[in-house]
C-alpha positions in Angstrom: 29.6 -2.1 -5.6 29.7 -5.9 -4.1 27.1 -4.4 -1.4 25.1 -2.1 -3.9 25.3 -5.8 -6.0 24.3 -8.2 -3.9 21.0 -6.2 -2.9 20.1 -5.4 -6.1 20.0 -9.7 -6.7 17.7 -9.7 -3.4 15.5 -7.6 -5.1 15.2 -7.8 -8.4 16.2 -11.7 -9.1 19.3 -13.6 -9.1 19.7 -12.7 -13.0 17.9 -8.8 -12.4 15.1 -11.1 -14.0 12.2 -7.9 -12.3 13.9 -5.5 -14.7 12.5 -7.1 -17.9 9.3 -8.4 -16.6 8.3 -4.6 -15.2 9.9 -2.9 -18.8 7.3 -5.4 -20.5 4.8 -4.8 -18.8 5.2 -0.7 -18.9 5.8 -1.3 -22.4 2.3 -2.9 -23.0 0.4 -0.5 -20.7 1.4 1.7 -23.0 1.0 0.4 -26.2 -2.8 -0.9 -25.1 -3.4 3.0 -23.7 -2.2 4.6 -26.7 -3.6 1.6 -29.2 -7.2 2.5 -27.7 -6.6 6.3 -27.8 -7.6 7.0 -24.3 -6.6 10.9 -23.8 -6.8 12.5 -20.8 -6.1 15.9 -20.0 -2.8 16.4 -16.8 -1.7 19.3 -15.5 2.0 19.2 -15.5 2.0 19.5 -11.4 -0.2 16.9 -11.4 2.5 14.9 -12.8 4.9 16.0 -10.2 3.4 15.6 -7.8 2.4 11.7 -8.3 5.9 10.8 -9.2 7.0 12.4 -5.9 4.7 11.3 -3.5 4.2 7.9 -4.8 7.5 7.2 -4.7 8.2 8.5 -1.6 5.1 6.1 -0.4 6.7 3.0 -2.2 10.5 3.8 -0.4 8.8 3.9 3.0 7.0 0.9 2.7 10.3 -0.5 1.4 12.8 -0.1 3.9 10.5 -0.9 6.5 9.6 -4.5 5.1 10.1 -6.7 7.6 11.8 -8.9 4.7 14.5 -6.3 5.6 15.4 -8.0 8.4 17.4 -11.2 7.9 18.9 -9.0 4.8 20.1 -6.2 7.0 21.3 -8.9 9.8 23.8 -10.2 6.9 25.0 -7.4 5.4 25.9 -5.6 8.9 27.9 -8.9 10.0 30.5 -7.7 7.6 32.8 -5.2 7.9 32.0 -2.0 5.8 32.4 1.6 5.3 29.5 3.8 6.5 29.0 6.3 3.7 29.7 2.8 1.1 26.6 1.0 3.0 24.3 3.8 3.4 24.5 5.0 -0.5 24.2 1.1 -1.3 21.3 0.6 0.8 19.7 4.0 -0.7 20.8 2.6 -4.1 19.7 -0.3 -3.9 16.0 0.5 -2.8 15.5 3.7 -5.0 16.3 0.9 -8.4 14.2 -1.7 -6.8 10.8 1.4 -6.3 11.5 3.1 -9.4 12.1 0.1 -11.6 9.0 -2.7 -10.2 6.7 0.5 -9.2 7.1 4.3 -10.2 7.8 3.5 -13.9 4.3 1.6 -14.6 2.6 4.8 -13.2 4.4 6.8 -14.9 4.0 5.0 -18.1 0.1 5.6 -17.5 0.5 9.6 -17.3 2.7 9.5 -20.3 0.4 7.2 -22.1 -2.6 9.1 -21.8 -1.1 12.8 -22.6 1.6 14.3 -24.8 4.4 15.0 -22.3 7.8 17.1 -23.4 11.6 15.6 -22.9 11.6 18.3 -20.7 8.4 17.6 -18.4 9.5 13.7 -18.6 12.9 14.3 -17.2 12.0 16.6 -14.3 9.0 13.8 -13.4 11.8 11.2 -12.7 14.0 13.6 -11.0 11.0 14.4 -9.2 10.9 10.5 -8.6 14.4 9.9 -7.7 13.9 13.1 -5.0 11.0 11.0 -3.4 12.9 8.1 -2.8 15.9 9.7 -1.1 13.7 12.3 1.0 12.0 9.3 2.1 15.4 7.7 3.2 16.8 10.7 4.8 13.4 11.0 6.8 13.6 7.1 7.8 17.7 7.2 9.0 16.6 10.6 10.5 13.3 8.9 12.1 15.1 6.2 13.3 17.7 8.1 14.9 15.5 10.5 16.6 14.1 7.7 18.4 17.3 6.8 19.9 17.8 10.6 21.2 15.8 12.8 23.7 12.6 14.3 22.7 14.5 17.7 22.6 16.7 16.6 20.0 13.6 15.1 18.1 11.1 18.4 18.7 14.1 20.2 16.7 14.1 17.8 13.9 10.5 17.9 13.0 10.2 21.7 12.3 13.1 21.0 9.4 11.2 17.9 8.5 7.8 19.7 8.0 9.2 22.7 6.7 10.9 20.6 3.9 8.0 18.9 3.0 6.1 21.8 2.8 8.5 23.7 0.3 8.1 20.9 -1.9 4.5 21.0 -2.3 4.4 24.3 -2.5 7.5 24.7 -5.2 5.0 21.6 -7.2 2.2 24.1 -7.4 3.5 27.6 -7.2 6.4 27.5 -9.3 5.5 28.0 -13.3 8.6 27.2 -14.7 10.1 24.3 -15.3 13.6 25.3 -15.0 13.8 26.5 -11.8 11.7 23.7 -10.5 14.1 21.2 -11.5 16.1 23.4 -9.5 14.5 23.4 -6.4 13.9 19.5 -6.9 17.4 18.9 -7.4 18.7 20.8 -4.2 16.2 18.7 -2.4 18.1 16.2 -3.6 21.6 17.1 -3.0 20.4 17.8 0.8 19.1 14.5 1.1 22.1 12.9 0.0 24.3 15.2 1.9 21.8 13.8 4.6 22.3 10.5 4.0 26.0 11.1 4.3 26.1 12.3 7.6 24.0 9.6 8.8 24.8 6.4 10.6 24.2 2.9 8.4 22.8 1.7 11.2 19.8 3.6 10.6 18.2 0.9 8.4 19.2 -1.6 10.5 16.2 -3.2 12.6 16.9 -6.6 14.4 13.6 -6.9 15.7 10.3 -6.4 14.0 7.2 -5.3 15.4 5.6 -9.0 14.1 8.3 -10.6 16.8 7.4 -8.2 19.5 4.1 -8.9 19.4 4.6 -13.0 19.3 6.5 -12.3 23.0 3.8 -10.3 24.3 0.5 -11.6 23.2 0.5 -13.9 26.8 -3.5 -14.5 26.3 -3.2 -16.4 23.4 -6.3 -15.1 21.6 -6.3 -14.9 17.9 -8.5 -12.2 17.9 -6.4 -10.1 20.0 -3.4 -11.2 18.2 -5.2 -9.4 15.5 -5.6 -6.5 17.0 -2.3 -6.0 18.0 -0.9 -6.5 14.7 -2.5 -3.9 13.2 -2.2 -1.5 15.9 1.6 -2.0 15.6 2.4 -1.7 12.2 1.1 2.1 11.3 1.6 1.5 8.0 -1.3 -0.6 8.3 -3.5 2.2 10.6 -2.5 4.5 7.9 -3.7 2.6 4.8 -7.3 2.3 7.1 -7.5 5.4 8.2 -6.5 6.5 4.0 -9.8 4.4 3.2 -11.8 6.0 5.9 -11.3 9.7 4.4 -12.0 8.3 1.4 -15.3 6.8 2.6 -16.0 10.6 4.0 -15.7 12.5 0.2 -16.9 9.3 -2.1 -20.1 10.3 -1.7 -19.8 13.5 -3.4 -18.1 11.1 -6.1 -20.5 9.3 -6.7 -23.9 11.2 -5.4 -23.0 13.4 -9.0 -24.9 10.2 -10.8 -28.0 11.3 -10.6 -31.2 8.4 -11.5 -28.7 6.0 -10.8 -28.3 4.1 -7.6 -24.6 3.7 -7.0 -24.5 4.1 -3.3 -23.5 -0.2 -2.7 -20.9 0.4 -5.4 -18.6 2.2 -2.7 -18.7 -0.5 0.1 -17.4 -2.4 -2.7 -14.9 0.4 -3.0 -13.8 0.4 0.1 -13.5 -3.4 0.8 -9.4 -2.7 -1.2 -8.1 -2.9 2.6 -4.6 -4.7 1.1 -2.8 -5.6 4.1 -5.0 -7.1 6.2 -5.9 -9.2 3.8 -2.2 -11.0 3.6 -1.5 -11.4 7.1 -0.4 -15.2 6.3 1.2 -14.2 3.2 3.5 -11.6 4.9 4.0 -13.8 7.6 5.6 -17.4 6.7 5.8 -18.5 9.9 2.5 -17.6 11.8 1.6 -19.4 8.3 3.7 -22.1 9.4 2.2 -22.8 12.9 -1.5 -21.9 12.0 -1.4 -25.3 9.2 0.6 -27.4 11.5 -1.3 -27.4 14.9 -4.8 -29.0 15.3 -8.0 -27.3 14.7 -5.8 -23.9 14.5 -6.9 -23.6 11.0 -10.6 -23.1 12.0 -10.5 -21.5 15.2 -7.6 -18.9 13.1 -9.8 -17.9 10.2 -13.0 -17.7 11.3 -11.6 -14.7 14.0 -9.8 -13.4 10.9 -13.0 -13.6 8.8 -14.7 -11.8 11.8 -12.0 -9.1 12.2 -12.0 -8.1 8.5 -15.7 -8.2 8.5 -15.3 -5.4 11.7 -12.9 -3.2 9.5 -14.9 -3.0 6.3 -17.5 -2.6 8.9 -16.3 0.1 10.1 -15.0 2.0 7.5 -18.4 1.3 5.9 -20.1 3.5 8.5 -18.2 6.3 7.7 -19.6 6.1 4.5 -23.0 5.3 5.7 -23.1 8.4 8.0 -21.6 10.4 5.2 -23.7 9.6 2.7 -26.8 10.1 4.9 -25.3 14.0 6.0 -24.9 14.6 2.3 -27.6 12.8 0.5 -29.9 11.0 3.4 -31.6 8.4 2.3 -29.8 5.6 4.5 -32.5 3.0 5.2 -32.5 -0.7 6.2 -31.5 -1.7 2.9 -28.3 0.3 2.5 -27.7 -0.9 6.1 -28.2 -5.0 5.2 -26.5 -3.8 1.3 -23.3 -2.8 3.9 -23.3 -6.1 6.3 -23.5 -8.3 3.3 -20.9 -6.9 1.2 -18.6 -6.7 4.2 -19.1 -10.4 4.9 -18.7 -11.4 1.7 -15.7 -9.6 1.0 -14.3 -10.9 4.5 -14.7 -14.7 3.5 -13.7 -14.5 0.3 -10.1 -12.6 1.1 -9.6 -15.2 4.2 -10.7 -18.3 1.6 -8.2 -16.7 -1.2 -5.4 -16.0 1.6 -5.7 -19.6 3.5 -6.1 -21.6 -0.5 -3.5 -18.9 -2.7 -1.1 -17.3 -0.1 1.4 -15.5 -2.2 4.8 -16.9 -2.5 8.6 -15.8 -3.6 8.0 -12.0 -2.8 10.6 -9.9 -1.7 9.9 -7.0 0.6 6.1 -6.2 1.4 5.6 -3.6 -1.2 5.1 -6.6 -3.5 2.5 -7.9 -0.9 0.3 -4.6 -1.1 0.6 -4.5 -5.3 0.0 -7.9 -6.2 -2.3 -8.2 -8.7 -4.6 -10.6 -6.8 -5.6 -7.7 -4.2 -8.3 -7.0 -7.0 -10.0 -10.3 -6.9 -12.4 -9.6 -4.3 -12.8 -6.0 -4.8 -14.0 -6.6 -8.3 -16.3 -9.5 -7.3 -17.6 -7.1 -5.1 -18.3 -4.5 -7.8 -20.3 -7.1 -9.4 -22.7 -7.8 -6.5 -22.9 -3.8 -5.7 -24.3 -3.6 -9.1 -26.4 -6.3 -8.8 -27.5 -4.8 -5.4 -27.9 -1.1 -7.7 -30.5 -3.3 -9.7 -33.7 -2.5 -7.3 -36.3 -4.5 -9.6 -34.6 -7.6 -8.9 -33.3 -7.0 -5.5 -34.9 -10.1 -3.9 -33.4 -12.0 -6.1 -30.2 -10.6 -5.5 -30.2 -10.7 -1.9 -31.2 -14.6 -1.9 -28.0 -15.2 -4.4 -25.8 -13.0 -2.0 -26.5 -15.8 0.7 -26.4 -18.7 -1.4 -22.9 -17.7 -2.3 -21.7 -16.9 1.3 -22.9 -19.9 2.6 -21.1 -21.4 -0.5 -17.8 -19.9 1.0 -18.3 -21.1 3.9 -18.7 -24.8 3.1 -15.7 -24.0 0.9 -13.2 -22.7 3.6 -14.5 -25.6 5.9 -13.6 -28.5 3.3 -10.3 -26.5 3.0 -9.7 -27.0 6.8 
């Protein structure tokens, strides 16, 4: 319990102080839902399937925080029972993703359709099931990498096997009962998992933000960059996520028909989170990048350039896409693309080097702050302006006027 204890304080507040705050604010999104009487049809594995997959998502990005790090490096100095430190750990993080992240989208299902007790309970079971699969599959992960490629070629069968019985028992199985079943064996294996696994799983001494500051040698920024976001996967993942998304949004929105929508998905697909906090998530790169001379300029105008190259780029799937579906890709569409990209690349550096975000725990509440919507709506803003064709001059003159205006802005900050 002193273990379980003293982690829960790490992540939820000295006091538990995240508990309140995230009840409140389920407790509004729900009220404001149901005050403006927004319904919305859900089927039930809908439901499921959200509560288990985005939980699952949330306990990944979790343990893998490298906030985890000086944590771990403390707790692990100690002397402790393995099954007592693994069931902590799992405890600990399962509270801290169901509590500050599961239970405000849950709230929105709930809020939107009439849900039975019955329903309810099995979607947190479902829940709670996410988060410890994802556990088992990180200890196991993590172990697996420590063994011979025979020993891992066995565990990945199991793995893939078990995530596919899941899916399937989400849309294949009609009745509840026996759902919850199969759901709560899932769980009871993962535990029994979890068990039988070394503590030392979740223990990682060195990040992948320290291995690249030993082997940059070059010095570039840009490269720097580059490496960064080719180590952390979670980060490849989350852009390749937007670049499938840039391949089916056009049969999204090419269903509006008269109405020229096509800019309002680069604006879309600018919500590239975390390379967008790369100072945030890093205090000390933070550190050095404010301290040295002239690092400041020479630092964010590559990182302006290497967003701008990622929206870039997953902006020309969309491009191509939209021209295989719909054609009609021209030079304006192209120029509509650059723009938006640019704009979106300044802003997020300008709002990153003037507001990093403080006081945060693990990196989950990097990628859900509030503020990554700041730029992305702006963005909407000018896409519609863009959509507005009889005053697209216009537009396109204000577009510059405001990027050189963000430009002169992140220069006085310098």
């Amino acid at each position: 319990m002193n273990i379980l204890k003293a982690l829960l304080k790490q992540l939820l507040g000295a006091k538990y102080e995240r508990i309140a705050k995230s009840l409140i604010a389920c407790l509004i999104a729900f009220l404001v839902i149901r005050t403006a009487e927004i319904k919305i049809e859900i089927a039930p594995s809908i439901l499921f399937l959200t509560a288990t997959a985005f939980s699952a998502g949330i306990m990944w990005q979790a343990l893998h925080s490298s906030g985890n790090e000086d944590r771990m490096i403390g707790l692990f100095m100690l002397p402790f029972g393995n099954r007592k430190m693994t069931l902590s750990i799992v405890l600990a993080f399962t509270g801290y993703t169901l509590i500050t992240k599961t239970f405000l989208v849950l709230t929105l299902f709930f809020a939107v359709y009439e849900w039975s007790a019955v329903q309810i309970a099995v979607s947190l079971l479902c829940a709670c099931n996410g988060c410890f699969v994802a556990a088992a599959w990180h200890t196991w992960r993590t172990k697996s990498t420590l063994c011979a490629r025979a020993k891992k070629r066995k565990r990945l069968p199991v793995v893939f096997l078990w995530c596919a019985a899941l899916l399937l028992s989400i849309f294949l199985v009609q009745d509840l009962v026996s759902f919850a079943l199969i759901v709560f064996a899932s769980l009871c294996f993962s535990v029994l998992r979890l068990l039988t696994e070394d503590a030392y799983g979740f223990y990682r001494p060195v990040s992948a933000k320290q291995l690249i500051r030993h082997t940059k040698g070059t010095g570039s920024i840009f490269l720097y960059l580059l490496r960064y976001l080719i180590t952390n996967k979670s980060y490849l993942l989350n852009t390749a996520g937007l670049c499938l998304i840039a391949a089916f949004l056009p049969v999204l929105l090419g269903q509006f028909e008269g109405l020229y929508v096509m800019p309002l998905g680069f604006a879309i697909l600018c919500l590239n989170t975390p390379i967008c906090i790369l100072l945030s998530c890093d205090p000390d790169l933070e550190q050095a990048v404010r301290v040295l001379p002239r690092q400041a300029y020479h630092f964010c105008s590559r990182y302006c350039v290497f967003i701008f190259l990622v929206n870039m780029a997953v902006s020309s799937v969309y491009l191509v896409s939209w021209q295989v579906q719909h054609s009609g890709v021209g030079s304006m569409e192209i120029i509509a693309a650059l723009l938006i990209a640019m704009q979106s690349a300044v802003l997020s550096v300008l709002l990153e080097w003037c507001y990093p975000i403080r006081n945060w725990k693990i990196e989950s509440d990097l990628w859900h702050h509030p503020r990554k919507y700041i730029v992305p709506l702006i963005m909407l803003l000018i896409a519609v302006l863009i959509g507005m064709w009889s005053v697209s001059i216009w537009i396109l003159f204000c577009i510059v006027i405001v990027e050189c205006f963000s430009l002169s802005l992140i220069a006085r900050r310098i």
